[in-house]
N, C-alpha and C positions, 0 to 999 in steps of 0.2 A: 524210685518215685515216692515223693513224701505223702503222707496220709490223705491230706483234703486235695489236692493233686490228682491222686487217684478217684477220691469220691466224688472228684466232677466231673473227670473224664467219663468215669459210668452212667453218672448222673443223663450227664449230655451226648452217651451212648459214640464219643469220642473212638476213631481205630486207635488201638493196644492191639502192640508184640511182646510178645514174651521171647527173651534174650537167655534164648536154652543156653548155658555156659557149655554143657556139650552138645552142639547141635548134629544133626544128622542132614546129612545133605538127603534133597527132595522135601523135607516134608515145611508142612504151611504151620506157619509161628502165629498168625493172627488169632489174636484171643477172642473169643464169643459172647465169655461170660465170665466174671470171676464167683465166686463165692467164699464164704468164710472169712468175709469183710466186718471189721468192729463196726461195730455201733454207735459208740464215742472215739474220740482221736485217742490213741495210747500214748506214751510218754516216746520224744522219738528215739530213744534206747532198745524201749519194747518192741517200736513198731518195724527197725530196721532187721526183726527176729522175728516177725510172726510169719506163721506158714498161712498162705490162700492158697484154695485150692482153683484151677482155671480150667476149661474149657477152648481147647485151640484147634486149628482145623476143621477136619472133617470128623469129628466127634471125641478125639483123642482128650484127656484130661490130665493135670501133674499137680502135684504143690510147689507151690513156688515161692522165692522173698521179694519183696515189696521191688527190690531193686536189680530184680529180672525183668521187670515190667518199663516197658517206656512209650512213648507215641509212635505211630507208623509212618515211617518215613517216604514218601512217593518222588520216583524221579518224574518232573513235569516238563523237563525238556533238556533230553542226552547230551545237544550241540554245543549246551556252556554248562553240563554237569548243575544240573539247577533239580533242587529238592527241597519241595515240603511237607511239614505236618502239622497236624491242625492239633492248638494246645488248647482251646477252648472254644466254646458254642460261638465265638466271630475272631476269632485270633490263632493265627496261621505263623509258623516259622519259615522263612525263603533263607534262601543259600543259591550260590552259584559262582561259577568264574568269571569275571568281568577281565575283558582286554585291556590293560593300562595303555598299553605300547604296540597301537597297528602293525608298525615296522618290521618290530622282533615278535609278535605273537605273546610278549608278557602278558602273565593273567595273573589276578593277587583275587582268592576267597573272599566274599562279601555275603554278609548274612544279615536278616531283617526280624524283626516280629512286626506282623502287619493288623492291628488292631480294627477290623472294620465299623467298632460304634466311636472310633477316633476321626472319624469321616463324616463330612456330608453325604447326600444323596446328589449333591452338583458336584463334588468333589470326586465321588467316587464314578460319573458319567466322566466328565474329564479323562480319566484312567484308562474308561475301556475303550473311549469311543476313536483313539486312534487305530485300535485293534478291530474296526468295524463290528463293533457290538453296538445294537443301538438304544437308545434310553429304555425302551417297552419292552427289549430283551433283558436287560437289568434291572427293569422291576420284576418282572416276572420273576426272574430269579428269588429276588428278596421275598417277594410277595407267596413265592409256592414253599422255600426251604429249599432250594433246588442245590445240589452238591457244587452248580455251577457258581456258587456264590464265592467261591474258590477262585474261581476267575476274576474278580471285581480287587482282591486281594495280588495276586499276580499279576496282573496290569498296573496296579500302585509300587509293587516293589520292581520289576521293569522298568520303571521310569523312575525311579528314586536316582540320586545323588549319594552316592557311596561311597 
């Protein structure tokens, strides 16, 4: 993960996993906290070599390189292999397997970046409202920060043309 990448993720308190290259099975990768983050961007030579040190789990700590770090990726629904993660404070990655071919069960990978200040506020009702959410449930949303703002994003790439 490149420099300003990462200091927006933390900035905007973004999920980060830490991509242990020897992981151990059971234990939890979600990062908590990084530390030993520059101050200035470094050269990206330097910064693809600097050690941080993180916070993962249940209080567990390591050092790590910038590019053990990535976004946390959520499955949001098993039935078509569909996962997201949120790369910014309103910008969400989708993925999933779309049916080409009812017939034969063909499925071809389709992937999105769903920008929600690329939206209206009629556009983005549009989206939910065939999923019976109703407008005063989607402000709410916007209006508290509510994590279900995720949803207003999934109901956009649901219905997108892939």
């Amino acid at each position: 993960m490149n420099y300003r990448t990462l200091k927006n993720a933390i900035q905007n308190n973004l999920p980060l996993v830490w991509n242990d290259p020897a992981p151990i099975e059971g234990n939890d990768y979600n990062i908590t906290q990084v530390f030993k983050m520059p101050e200035q961007e470094p050269p990206e030579d330097e910064w693809e070599d600097t050690i941080l040190l993180i916070h993962y789990g249940g209080g567990s700590e390591a050092e790590v390189l910038p590019g053990e770090i990535d976004f946390k990726t959520i499955v949001t629904d098993p039935a078509c292999n569909q996962t997201c993660r949120q790369i910014d404070e309103n910008v969400w990655d989708y993925a999933e397997d779309r049916i080409v071919n009812p017939e034969t069960g063909e499925t071809k990978r389709v992937s999105a970046t769903i920008n929600l200040n690329d939206y209206t506020q009629e556009e983005m009702f549009e989206a939910v409202e065939p999923f019976d959410y109703s407008l005063n449930e989607m402000c709410e949303w916007i209006d508290s920060g509510s994590p279900n703002v995720m949803l207003i994003a999934e109901c956009i790439f649901e219905q997108s043309d892939l």
